[in-house]
N, C-alpha and C positions, 0 to 999 in steps of 0.2 A: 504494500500500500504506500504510497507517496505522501509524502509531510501534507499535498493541498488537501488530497482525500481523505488522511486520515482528522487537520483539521477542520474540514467539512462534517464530516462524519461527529467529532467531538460537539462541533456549536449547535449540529441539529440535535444531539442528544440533550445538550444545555438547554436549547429552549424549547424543547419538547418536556425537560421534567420540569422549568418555570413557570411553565403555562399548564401544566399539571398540579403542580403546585400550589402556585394562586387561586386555580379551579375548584381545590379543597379547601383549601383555607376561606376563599369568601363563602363553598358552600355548607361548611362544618361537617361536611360527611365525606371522610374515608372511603366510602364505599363507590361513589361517584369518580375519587378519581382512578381506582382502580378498574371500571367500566370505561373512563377512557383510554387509560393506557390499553386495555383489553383490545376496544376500537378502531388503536392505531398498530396493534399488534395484529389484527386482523386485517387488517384491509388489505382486499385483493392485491394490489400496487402500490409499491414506494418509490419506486426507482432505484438507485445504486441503494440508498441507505437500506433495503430488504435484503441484497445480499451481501452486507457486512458487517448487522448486527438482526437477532429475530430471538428477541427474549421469551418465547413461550418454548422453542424448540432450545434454548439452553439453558431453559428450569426442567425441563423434563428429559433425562437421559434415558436411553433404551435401556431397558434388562432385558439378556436373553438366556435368561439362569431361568429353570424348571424345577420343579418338584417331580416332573416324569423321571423314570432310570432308565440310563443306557440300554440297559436289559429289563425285558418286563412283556406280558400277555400282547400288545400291543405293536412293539419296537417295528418289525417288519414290517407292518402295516404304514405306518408313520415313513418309516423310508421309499415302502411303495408310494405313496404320494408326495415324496420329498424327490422322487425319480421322475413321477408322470409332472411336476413342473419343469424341472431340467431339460427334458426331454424337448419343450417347448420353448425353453428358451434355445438349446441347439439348434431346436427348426427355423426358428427364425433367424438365424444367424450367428448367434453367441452374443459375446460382449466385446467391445473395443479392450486391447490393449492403452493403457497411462503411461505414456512418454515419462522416464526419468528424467530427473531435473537438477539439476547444478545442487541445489538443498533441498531439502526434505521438505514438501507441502504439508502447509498445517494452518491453522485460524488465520487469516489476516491475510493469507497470500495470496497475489494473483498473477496469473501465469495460463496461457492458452491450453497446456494440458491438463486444466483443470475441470472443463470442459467433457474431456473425455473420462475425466473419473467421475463426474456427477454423472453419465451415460452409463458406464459402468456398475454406477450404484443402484441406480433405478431400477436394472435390469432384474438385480439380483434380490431385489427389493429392498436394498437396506434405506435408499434414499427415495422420498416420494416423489409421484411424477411433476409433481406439480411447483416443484422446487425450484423449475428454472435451470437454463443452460448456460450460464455466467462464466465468468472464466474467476469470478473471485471464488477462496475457499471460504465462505461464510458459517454459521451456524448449524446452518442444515446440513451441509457438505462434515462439518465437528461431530457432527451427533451421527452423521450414517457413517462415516469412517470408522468409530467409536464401536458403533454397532455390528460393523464387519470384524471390528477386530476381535469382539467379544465372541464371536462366531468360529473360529478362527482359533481362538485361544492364546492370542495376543494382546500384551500390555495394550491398555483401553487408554492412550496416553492422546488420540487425534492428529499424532503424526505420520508421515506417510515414509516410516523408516523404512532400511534393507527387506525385514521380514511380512511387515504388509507390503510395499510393492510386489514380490514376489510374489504373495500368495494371492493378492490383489488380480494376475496379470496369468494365474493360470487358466488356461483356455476352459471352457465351459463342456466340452467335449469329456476333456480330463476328469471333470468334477462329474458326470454324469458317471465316466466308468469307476470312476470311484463309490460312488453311490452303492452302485449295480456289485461291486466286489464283496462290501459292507452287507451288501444286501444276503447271499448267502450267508455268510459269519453271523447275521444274529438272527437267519430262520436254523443254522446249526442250536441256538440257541434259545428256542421258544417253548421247552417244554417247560414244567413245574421245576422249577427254579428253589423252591421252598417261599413259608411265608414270611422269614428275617434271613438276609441273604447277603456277602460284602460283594461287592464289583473293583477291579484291580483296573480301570482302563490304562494298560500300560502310554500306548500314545498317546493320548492325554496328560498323561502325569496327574490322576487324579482318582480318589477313593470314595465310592457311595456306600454307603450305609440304606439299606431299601425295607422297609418293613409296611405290610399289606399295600403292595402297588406302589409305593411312595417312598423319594429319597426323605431320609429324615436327618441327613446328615452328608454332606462333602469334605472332603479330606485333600487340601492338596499333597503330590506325593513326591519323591523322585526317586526314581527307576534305574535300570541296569541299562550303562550305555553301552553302544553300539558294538566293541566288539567283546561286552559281556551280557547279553542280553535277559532280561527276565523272564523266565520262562512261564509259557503259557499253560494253567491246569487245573480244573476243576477238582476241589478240595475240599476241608470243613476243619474252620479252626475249633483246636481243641484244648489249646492251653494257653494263657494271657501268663508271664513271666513278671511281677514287679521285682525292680532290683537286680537285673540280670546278669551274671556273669557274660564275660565274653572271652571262647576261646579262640587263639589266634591260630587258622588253617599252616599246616607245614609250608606250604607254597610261600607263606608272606614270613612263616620264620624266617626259611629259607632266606628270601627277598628281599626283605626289608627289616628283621629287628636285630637280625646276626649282623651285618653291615653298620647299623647304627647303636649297636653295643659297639661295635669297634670302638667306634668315632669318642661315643659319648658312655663311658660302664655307667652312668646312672639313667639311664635312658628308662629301665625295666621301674625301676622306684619311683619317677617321675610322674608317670603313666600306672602306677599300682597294678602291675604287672608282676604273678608270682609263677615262679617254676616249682611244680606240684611233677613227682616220679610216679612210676609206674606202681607204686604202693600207696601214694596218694600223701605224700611227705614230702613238706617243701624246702626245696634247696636254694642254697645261695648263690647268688649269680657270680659272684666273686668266687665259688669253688669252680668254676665251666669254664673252662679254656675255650675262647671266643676266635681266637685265631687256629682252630683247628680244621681242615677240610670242611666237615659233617656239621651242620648245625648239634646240638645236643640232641637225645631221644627225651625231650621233656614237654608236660605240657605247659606251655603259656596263658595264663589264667587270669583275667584280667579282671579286678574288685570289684564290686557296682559304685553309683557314684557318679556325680554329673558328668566329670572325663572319661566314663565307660563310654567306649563305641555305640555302646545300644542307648545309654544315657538310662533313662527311665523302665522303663520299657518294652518286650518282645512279644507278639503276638505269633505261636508258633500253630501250624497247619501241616495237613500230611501231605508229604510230597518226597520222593529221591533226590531233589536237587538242595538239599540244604539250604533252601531259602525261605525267609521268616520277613513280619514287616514289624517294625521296632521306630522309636524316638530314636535322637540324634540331639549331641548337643553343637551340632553347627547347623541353628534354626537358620542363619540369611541364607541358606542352599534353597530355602522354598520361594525364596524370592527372586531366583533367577528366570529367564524366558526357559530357556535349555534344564530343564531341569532331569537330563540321562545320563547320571555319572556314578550310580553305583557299579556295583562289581556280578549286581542280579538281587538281590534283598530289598525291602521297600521300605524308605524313611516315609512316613508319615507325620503330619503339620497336623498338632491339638491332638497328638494321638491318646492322650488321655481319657476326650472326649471319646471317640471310637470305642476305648475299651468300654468304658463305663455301659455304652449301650452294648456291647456284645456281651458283660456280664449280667446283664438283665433278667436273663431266667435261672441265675445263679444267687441263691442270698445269700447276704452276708454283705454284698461289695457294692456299698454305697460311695459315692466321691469322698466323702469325710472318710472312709476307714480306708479307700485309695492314697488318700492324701496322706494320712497319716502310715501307712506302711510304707511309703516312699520316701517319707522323709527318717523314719530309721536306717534306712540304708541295709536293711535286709533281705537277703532273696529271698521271693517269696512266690513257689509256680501255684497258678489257679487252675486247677483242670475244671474246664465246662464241666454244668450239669447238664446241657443239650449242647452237641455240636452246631456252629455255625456254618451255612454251605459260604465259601469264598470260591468268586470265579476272576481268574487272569483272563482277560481276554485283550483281543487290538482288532479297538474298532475307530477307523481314521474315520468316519464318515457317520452321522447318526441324523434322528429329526424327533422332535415330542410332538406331542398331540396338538399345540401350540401351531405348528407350522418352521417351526424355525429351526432350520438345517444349519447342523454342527459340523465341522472338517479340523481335523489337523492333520500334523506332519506324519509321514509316514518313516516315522523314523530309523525304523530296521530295515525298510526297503522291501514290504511284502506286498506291495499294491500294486507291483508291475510296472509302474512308471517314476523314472528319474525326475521329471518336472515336483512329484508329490513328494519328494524328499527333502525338505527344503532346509532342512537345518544339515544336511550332511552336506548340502554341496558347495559349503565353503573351504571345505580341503583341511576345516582344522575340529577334531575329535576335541569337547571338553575334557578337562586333565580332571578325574576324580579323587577325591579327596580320601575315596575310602573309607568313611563314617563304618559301615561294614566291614571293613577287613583289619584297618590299623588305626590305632588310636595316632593323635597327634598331641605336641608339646603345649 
């Protein structure tokens, strides 16, 4: 926007709220002049000042969060009709491709391909038709971006970063076979479910909690990245851990603690880390020769305690792959975009909350006695008194009853198509931190 525009813009706003202003004040009632800001928020035409400021479309932000689950009597159904609009939009053409631009498009900016993103957004419905083909990004153009992104599963931030343009800009074709892939994986998955049930969507990076039809609970997660991936498999958790030990796999003795005993002999103390023998009597790290070929034949046992790996925490489920979903005391991990950097195990964000509802048909384990077994710092396993069904599944492509068609990244690459990959095809794999494997200082 240009200094004249944008002071244009500011004086009409001036004496648009002066003249609102005075309008209440001489008429004593509030109510009047909120009917006419109403009025000038309504009216059909403004000219320029419509599309660079529209204060009713930036009091109301879209939500496109449901109460329906991923999974549920319905899901296929819901993507069948999430498929027969696609379909229609293919027919007719698809959507234009959004010209990249020297910076990133976002409130205020105007620029001719902006244009093709409001054609873009119509299409797919996030932006009403009625919006206008402006080249400015105004409020309308904020709040469908907003809404794509939330679709999407992209920071709701209104900029038109790397990862919405991309996803922005994939052909309609793509999204249609995407649909259609999605579409088997969750008629694989439409029988009797049970009536309390967890959902893992790995590509997502996110956890439901679903009891009678109804999420009652989201968890965001992070997942096993790319070339460790979480595996997919229909389970039933049976045992909720507070206080959990954590033992360290040979693979990462090997790896990583033998190496940094080297460097640092207090590494194991630091991290409350004990070596426990095959009689179950713990040795001193100062008796183990650290520079010897062989890592030791010991185990690695690590305290409970907020610098536990698991932190809080373990929700364990049957499975052959030795993976469980547990707390994490490195919570800003839930705050990344990419959130696929475990090793295959699922952090879960408020997993507390989670538990408390899976102990639900188990008495005894209200939040207060949660709370309080946690903070003595005692392990302490809860075997269910009813197993919970948990399903891993990867569904990039979904819809609710709502109408509103969900997509994310296909990020292990099972959708067929490289276009849908979109966090992997910048060539750089997130470096995992390992919350799951190795403690840190």
């Amino acid at each position: 926007m240009s200094d004249k525009t944008g002071m244009d813009v500011f004086s009409r706003r001036a004496v648009l709220r002066s003249a609102l202003s005075a309008g209440a004040a001489a008429l004593a009632a509030p109510a009047f002049a909120q009917s006419a800001m109403d009025d000038i928020i309504n009216a059909p035409r403004r000219g320029n000042w419509d599309d660079q400021f529209d204060a009713k479309v930036s009091r109301a932000a879209v939500n496109v969060t449901s109460n329906n689950p991923i999974l549920g009597p319905g899901s296929a159904q819901n993507v069948q009709l999430a498929m027969s609009q696609y379909q229609m939009i293919v027919s007719n053409g698809g959507w234009p491709q959004v010209p990249e631009t020297a910076k990133p498009l976002q409130l205020g900016a105007v620029d001719s391909s902006v244009q093709a993103l409001r054609q873009r957004l119509m299409i797919s419905g996030d932006l009403p038709r009625d919006a206008g083909v402006s080249s400015s990004f105004d409020s309308y153009v904020d709040g469908a971006v907003k809404r794509f992104q939330a679709r999407h599963g992209l920071p709701t931030d209104g900029v038109m970063g790397e990862y919405t343009m991309k996803a922005i800009n994939v052909p309609a074709t793509t999204r249609l076979t995407q649909l259609q892939t999605n579409m088997v994986r969750l008629q694989s998955m439409s029988g009797d479910l049970g009536p309390r049930f967890v959902t893992v969507n790995v590509p997502a990076a996110m956890v439901e909690a679903v009891e009678s039809g109804r999420v009652v609970m989201r968890n965001t997660a992070v997942v096993g990245r790319i070339s460790r991936p979480t595996h997919l498999i229909n389970s039933k958790i049976y045992e909720v851990i507070l206080n959990p030990y954590w033992t360290a796999p040979r693979s990462i003795v090997e790896k990583d603690i033998v190496p940094l005993m080297r460097k640092d002999p207090t590494y194991l103390e630091k991290n409350n880390i004990r070596l426990i023998d095959g009689q179950g009597n713990e040795v001193s790290p100062s008796s183990v020769d650290w520079n010897a070929p062989k890592a030791p034949n010991l185990m690695f046992r690590q305290d409970p305690g907020k610098i536990n790996a698991m932190s809080s925490t373990k929700i364990n489920f049957h499975n052959p792959n030795n993976e469980y979903m547990h707390d994490t005391p490195s919570q800003g991990l839930f705050n990344k975009l990419m959130r696929f950097e475990s090793s295959g195990c699922v952090r879960v964000q408020n997993v507390r909350d989670l538990v408390l509802w899976i102990l639900k048909d188990t008495p005894g384990w209200d939040r207060q006695h949660v709370e309080q077994v946690i903070a003595s710092r005692q392990n302490t396993p809860i075997r269910l008194q009813q197993e919970v069904p948990v399903y891993f599944v990867y569904i990039t492509a979904w819809s609710a009853k709502d109408g509103v068609v969900q997509f994310r990244d296909d990020i292990y690459e099972k959708d067929g198509d490289q276009q849908l990959a979109l966090q992997t095809t910048t060539g750089v794999e997130p470096v995992s931190s390992d919350d799951d494997l190795l403690p840190r200082n």
